[in-house]
N, CA, C and O atoms as a GROMACS GRO file, in nm:
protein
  264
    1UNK      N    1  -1.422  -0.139   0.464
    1UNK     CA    2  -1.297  -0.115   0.533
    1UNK      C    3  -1.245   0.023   0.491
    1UNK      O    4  -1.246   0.068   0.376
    2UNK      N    5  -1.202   0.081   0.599
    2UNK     CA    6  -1.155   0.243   0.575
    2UNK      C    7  -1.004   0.261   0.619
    2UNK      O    8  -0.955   0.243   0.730
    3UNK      N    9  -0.938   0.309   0.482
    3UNK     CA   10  -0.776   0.335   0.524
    3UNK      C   11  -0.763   0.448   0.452
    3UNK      O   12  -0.822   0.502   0.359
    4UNK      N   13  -0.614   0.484   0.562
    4UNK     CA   14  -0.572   0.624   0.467
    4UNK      C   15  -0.484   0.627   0.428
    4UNK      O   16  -0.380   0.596   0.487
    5UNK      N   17  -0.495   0.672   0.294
    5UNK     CA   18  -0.376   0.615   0.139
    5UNK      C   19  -0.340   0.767   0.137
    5UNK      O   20  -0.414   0.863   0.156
    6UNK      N   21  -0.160   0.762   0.101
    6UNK     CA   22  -0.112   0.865   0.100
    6UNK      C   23  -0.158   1.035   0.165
    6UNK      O   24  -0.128   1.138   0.106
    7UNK      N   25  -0.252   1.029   0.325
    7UNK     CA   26  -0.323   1.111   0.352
    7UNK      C   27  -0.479   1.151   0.356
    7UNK      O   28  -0.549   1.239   0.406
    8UNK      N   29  -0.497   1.016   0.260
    8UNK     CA   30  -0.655   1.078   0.278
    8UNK      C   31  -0.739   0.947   0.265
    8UNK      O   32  -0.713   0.845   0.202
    9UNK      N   33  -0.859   0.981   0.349
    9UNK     CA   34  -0.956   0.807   0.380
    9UNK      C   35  -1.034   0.802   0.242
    9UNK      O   36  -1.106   0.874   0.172
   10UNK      N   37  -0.956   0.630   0.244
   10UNK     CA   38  -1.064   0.573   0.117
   10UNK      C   39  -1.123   0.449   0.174
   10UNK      O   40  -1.075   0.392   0.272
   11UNK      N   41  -1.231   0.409   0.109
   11UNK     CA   42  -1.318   0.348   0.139
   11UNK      C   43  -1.257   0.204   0.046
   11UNK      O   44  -1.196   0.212  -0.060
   12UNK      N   45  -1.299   0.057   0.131
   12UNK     CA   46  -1.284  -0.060   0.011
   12UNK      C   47  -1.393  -0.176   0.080
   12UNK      O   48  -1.408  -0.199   0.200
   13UNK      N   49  -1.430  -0.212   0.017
   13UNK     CA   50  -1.542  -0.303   0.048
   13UNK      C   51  -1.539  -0.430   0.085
   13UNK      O   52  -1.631  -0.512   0.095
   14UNK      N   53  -1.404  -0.440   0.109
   14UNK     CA   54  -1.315  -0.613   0.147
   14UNK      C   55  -1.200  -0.544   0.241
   14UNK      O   56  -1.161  -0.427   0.252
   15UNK      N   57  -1.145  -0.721   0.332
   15UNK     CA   58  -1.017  -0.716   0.324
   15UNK      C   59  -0.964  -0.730   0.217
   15UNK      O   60  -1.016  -0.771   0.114
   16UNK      N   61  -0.798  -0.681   0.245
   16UNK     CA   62  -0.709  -0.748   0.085
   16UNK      C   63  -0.564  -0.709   0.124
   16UNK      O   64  -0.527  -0.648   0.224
   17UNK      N   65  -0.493  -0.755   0.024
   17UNK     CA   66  -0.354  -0.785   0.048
   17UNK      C   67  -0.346  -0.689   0.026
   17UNK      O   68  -0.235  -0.635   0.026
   18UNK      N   69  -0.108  -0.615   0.066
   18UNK     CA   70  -0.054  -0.523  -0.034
   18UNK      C   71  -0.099  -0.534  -0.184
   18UNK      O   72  -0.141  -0.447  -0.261
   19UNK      N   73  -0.078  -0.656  -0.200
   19UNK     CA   74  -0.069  -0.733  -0.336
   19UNK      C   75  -0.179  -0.672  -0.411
   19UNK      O   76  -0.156  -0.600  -0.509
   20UNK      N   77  -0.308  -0.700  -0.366
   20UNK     CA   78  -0.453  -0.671  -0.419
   20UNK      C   79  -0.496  -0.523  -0.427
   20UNK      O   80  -0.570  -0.489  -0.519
   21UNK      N   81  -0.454  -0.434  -0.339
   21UNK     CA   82  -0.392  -0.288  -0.335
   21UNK      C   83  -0.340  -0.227  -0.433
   21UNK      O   84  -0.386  -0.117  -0.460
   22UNK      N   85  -0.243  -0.275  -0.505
   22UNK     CA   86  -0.156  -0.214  -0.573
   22UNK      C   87  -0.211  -0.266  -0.746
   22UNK      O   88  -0.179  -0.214  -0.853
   23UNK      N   89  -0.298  -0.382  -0.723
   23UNK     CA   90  -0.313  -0.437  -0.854
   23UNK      C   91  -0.447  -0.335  -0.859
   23UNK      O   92  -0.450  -0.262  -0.958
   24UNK      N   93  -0.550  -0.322  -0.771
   24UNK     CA   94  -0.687  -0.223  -0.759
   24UNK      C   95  -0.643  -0.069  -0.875
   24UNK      O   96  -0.687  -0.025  -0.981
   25UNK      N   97  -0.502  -0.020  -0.750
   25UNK     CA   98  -0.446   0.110  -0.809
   25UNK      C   99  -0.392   0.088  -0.915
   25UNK      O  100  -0.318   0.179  -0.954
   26UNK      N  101  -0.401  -0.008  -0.985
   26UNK     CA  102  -0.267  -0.026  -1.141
   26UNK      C  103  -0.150   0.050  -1.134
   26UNK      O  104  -0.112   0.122  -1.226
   27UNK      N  105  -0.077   0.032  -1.005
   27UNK     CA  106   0.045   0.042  -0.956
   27UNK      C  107   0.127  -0.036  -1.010
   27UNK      O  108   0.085  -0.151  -1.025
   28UNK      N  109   0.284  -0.003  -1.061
   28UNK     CA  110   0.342  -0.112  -1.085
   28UNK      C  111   0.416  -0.112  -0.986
   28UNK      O  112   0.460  -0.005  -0.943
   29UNK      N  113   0.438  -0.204  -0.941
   29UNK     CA  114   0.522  -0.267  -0.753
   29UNK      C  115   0.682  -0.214  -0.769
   29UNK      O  116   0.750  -0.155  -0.686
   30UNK      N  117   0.717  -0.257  -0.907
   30UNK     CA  118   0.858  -0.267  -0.913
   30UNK      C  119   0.901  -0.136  -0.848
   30UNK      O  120   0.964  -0.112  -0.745
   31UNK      N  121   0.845  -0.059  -0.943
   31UNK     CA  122   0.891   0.138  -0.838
   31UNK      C  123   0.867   0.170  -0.755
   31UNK      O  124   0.923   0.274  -0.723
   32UNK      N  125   0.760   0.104  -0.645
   32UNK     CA  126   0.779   0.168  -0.527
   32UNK      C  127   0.807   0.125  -0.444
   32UNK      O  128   0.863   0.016  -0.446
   33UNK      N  129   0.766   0.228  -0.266
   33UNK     CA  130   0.820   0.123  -0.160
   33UNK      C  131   0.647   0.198  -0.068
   33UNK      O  132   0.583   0.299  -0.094
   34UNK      N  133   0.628   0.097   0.033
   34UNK     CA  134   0.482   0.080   0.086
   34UNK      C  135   0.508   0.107   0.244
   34UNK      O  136   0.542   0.018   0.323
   35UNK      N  137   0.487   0.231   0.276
   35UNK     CA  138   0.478   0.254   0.416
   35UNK      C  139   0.353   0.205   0.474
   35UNK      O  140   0.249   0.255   0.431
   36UNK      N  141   0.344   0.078   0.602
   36UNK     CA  142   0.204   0.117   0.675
   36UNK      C  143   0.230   0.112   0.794
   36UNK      O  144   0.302   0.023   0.840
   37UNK      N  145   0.161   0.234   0.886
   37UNK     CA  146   0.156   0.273   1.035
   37UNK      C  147   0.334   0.292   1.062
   37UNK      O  148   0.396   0.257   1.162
   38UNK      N  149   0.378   0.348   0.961
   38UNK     CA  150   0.520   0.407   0.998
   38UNK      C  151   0.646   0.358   0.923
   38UNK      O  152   0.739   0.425   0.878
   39UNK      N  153   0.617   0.174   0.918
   39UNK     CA  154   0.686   0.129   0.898
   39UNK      C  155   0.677   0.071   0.749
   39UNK      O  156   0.570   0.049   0.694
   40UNK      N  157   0.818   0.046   0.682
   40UNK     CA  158   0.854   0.010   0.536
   40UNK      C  159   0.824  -0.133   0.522
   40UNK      O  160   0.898  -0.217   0.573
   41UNK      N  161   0.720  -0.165   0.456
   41UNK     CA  162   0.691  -0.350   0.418
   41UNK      C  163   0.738  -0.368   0.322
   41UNK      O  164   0.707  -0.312   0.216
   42UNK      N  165   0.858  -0.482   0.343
   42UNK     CA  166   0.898  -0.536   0.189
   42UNK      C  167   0.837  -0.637   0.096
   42UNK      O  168   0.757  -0.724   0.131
   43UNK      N  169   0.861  -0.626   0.031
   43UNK     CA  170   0.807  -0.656  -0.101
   43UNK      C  171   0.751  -0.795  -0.085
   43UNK      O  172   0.636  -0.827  -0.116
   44UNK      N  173   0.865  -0.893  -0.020
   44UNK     CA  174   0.852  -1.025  -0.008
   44UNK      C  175   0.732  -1.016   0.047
   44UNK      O  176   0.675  -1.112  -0.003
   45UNK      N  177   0.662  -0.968   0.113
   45UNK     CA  178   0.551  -0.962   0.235
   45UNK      C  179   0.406  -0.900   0.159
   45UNK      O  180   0.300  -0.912   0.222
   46UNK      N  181   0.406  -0.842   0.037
   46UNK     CA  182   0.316  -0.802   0.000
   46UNK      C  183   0.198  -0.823  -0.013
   46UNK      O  184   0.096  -0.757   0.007
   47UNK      N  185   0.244  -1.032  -0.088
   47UNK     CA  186   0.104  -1.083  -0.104
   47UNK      C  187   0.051  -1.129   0.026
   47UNK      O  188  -0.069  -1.124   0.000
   48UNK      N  189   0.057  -1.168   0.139
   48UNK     CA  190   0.091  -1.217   0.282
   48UNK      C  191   0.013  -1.100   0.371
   48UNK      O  192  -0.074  -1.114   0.458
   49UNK      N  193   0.068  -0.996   0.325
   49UNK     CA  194   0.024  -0.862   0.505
   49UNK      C  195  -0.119  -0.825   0.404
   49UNK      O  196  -0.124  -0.789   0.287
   50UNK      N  197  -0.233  -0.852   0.506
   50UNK     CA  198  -0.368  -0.829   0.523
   50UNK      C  199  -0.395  -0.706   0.548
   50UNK      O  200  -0.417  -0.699   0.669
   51UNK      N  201  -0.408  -0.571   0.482
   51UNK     CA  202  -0.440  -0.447   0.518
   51UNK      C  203  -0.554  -0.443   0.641
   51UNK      O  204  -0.661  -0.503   0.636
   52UNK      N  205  -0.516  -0.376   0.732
   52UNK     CA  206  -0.649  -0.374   0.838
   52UNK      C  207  -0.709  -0.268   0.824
   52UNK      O  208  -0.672  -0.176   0.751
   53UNK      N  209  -0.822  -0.270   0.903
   53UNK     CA  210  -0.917  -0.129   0.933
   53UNK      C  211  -0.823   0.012   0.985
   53UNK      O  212  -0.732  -0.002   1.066
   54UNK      N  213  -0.858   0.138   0.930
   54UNK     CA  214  -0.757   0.241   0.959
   54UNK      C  215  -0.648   0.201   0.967
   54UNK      O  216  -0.581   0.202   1.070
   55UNK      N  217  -0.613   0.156   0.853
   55UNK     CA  218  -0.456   0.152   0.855
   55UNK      C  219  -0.428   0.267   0.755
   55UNK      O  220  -0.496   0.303   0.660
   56UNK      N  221  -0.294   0.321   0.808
   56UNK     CA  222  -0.206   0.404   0.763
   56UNK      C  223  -0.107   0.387   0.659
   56UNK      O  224   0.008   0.353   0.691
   57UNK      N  225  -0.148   0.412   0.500
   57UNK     CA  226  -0.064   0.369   0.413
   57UNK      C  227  -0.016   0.517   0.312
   57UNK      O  228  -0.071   0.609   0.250
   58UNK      N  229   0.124   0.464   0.345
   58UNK     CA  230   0.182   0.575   0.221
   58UNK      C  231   0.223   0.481   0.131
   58UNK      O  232   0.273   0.381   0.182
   59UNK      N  233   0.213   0.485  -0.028
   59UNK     CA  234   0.308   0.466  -0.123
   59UNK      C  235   0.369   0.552  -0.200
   59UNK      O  236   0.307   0.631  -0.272
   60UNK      N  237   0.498   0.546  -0.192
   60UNK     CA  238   0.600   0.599  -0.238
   60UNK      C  239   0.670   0.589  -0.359
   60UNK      O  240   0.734   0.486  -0.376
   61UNK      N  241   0.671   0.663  -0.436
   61UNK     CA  242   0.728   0.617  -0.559
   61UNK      C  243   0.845   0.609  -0.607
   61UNK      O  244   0.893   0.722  -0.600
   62UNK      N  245   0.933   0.524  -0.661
   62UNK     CA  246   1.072   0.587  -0.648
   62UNK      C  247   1.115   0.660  -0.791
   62UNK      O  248   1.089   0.612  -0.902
   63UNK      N  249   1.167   0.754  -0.774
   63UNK     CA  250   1.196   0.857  -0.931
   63UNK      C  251   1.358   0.818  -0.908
   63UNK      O  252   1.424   0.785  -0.810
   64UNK      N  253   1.386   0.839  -1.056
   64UNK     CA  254   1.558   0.801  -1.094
   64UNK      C  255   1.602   0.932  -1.104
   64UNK      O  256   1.517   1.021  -1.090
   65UNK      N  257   1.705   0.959  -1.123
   65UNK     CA  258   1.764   1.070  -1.161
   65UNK      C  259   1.911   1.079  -1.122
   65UNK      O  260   1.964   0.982  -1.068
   66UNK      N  261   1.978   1.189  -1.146
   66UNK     CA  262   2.142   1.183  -1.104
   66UNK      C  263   2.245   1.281  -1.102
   66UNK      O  264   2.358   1.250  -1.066
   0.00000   0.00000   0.00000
């Protein structure tokens, strides 16, 4: 399966969740937020939405500051 993460095609050898995504990248969930094909998926939905073929994923990180 071929998607493009923050701009550029990566390759994964399964389907898989947000969930399974973010655990692959040793992402921690709490900081970010998960654009795919435009739109913002919340969190609740992570383990649930099935990444498809060419899908379009940004993750976003959120930085603190003030």
């Amino acid at each position: 399966m071929n998607i493009i993460l923050n701009g550029e095609e990566k390759q994964f050898p399964e389907q898989m969740s947000i969930k399974d995504l973010i655990k692959i990248l040793e992402i921690e969930s709490e900081k970010i937020a998960i654009e795919i094909n435009g739109v913002i998926t919340p969190k609740s939905e992570y383990e649930n939405y099935n990444i498809n073929h060419k899908d379009k994923i940004e993750i976003i990180n959120a930085v603190g500051g003030g």
